[in-house]
ROZA-982727 format. One line per field, with one value per residue: residue number from 1; x, y, z of N, C-alpha, C, O, CB in turn. Coordinates in steps of 0.2 Angstrom, whole numbers, plus 5000, padded with zeros to 4 digits. Atoms other than C-alpha are relative to their C-alpha. Glycine has a CB too. Example, Ala and Ser with C-alpha at 12.3 -4.5 7.8 and 13.67 -1.06 7.14 Angstrom:
<recs>
resi c(1  2)
neast c(5004  4996)
nnorth c(4994  4994)
nup c(5000  4999)
caeast c(5062  5068)
canorth c(4978  4995)
caup c(5039  5036)
ceast c(5004  4996)
cnorth c(5006  5005)
cup c(5000  5003)
oeast c(5009  4999)
onorth c(5005  5011)
oup c(5003  5004)
cbeast c(4995  5002)
cbnorth c(5000  5002)
cbup c(5006  4993)
</recs>
This chain:
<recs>
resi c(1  2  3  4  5  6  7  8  9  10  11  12  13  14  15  16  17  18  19  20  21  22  23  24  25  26  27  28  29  30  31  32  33  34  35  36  37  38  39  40  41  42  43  44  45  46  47  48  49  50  51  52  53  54  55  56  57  58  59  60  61  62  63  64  65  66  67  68  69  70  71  72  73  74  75  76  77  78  79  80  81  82  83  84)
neast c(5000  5007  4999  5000  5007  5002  4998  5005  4996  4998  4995  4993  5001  4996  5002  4997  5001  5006  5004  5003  4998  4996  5002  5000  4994  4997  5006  5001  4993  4997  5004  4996  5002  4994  4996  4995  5004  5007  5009  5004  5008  5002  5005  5003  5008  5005  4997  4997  4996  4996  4994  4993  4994  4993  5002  5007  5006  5001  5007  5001  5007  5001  4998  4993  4997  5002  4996  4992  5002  4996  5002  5002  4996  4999  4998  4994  4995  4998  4996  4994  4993  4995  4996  4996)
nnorth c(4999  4997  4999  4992  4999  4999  4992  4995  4995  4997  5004  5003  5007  5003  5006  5007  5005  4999  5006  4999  5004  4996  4994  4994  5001  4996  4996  4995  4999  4992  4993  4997  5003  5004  5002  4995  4994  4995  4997  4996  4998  4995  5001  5007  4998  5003  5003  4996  4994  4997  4998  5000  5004  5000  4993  4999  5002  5006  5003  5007  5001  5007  5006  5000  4998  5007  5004  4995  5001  4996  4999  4993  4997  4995  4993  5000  5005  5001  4995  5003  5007  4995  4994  5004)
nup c(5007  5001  5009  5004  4998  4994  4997  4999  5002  4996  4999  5003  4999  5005  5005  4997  5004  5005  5002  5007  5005  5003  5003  4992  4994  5004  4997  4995  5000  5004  4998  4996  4994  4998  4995  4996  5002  4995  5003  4998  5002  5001  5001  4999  5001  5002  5004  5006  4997  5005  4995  5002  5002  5001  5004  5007  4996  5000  4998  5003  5001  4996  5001  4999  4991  4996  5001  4996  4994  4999  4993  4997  5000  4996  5001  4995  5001  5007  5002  4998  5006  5007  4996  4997)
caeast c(5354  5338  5332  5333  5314  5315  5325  5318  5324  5338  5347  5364  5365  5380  5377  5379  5373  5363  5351  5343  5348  5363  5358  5350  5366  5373  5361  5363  5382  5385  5373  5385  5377  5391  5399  5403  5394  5386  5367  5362  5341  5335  5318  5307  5288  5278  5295  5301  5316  5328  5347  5363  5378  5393  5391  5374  5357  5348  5329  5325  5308  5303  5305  5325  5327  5320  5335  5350  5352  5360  5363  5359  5375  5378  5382  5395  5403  5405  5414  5425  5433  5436  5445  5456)
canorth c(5782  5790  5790  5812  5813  5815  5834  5847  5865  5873  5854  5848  5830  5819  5808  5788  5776  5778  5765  5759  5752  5757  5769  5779  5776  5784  5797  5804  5802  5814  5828  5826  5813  5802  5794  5808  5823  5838  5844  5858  5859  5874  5868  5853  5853  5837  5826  5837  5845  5859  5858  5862  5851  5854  5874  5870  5870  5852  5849  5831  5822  5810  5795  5799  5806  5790  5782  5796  5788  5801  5805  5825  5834  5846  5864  5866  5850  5853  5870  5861  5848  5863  5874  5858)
caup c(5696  5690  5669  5663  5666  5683  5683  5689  5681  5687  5692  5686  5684  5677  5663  5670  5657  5640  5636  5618  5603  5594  5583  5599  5608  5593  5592  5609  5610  5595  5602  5617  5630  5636  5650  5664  5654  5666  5660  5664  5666  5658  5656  5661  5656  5654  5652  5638  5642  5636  5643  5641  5634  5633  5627  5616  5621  5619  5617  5620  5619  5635  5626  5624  5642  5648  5640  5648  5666  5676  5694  5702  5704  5718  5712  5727  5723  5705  5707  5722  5707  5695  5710  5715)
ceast c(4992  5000  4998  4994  5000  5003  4996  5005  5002  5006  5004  4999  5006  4999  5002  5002  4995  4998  4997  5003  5005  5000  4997  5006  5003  5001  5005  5008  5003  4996  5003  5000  5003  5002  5003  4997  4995  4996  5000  4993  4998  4992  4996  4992  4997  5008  5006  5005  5006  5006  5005  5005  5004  5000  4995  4993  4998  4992  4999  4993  5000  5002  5008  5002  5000  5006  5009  4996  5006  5000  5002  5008  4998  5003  5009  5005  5003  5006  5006  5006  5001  5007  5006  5003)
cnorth c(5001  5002  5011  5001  5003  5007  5005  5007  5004  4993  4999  4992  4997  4995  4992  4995  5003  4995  5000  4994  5004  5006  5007  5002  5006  5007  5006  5001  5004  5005  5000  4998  4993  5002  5006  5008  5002  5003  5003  5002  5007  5003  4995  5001  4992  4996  5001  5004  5005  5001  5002  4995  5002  5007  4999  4999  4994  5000  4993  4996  4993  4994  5000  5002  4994  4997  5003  4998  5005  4999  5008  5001  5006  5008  5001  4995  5000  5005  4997  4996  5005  5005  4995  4998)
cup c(4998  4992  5001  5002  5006  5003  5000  4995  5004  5003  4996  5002  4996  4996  5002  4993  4994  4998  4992  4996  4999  4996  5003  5002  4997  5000  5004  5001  4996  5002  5008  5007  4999  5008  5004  4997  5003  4995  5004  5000  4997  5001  5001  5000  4996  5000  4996  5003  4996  5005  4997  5001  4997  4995  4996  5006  4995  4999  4998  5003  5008  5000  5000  5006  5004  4997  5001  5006  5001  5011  5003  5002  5005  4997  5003  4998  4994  5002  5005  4996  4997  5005  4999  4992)
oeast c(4989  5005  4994  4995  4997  5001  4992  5011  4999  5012  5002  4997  5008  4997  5008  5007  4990  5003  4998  5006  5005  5004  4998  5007  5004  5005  5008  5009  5009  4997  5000  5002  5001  5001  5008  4999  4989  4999  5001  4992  5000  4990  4997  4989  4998  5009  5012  5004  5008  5005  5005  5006  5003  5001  4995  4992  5000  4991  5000  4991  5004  5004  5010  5007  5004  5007  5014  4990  5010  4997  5008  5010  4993  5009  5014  5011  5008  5012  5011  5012  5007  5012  5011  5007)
onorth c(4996  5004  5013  5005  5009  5010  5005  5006  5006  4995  5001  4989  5000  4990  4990  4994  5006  4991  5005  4989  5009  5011  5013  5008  5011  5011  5011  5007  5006  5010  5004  5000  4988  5007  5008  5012  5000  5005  5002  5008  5011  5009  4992  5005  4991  4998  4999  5008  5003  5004  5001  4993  5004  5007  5003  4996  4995  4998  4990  4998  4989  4991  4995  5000  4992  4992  5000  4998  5006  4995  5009  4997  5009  5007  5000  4996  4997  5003  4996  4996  5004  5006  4997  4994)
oup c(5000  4989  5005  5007  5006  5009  4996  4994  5008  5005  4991  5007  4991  4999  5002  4991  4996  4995  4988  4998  5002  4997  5002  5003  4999  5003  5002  5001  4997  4998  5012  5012  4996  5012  5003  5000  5003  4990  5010  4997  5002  5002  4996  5005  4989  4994  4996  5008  4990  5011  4991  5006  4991  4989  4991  5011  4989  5005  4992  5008  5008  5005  5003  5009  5008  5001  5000  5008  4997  5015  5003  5006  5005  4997  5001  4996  4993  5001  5002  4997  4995  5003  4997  4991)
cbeast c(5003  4999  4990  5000  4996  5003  5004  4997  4998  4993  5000  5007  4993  5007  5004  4995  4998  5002  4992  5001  4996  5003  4995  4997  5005  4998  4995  4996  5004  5001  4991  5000  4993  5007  5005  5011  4998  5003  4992  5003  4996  5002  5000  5004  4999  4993  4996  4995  5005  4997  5003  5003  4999  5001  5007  5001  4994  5004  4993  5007  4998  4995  4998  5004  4996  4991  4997  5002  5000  4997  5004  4993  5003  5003  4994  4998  4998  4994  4998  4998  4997  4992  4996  4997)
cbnorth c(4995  5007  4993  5002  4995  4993  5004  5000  5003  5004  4995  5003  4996  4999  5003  4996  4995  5005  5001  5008  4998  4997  4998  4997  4991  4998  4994  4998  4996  5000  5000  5007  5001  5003  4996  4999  5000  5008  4995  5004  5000  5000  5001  4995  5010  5002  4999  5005  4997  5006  4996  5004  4994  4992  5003  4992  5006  4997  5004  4995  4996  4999  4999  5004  5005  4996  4997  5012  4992  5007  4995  5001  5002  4997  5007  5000  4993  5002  5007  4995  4993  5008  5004  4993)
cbup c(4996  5006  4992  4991  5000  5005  4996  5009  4997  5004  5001  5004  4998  5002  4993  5007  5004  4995  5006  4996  4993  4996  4994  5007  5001  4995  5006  5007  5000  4991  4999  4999  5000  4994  4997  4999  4995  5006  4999  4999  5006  4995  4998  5008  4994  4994  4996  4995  5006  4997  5004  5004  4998  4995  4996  4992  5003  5005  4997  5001  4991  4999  4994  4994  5005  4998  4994  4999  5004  4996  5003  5006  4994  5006  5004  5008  5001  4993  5001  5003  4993  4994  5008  5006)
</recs>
């Protein structure tokens, strides 16, 4: 388990834990970052990143990635669970 910061563009990662106060927690779980939710990197420059959730794209600031823990998704393994 690794905090959002650490993607590079171009990874998938699934969402594990989201850290903060309530009103963050809040926050990120209505812009679609929750429990078991694949990010798609689009972008990662200094921190700052721009992804994909859930059909939308997403820019979020350093300070809130640092508080999406996630963990790097394999491409191949993802499409294995949708085929089965």
């Amino acid at each position: 388990m690794l905090p959002l910061t650490f993607v590079k563009t171009g990874d998938l990662a699934k969402v594990i834990k989201v850290s903060g106060r309530d009103n963050v927690k809040k926050h990120l779980a209505d812009l679609g970052f929750v429990d078991g939710t694949i990010v798609n990197v689009i972008s990662s420059h200094d921190g700052d990143i721009i992804l994909n959730v859930k059909d939308s794209r997403l820019a979020v600031t350093r300070e809130m990635a640092d508080k999406i823990m996630i963990e790097l998704v394999d491409r191949k393994d993802l499409l294995k669970a949708k085929v089965v």
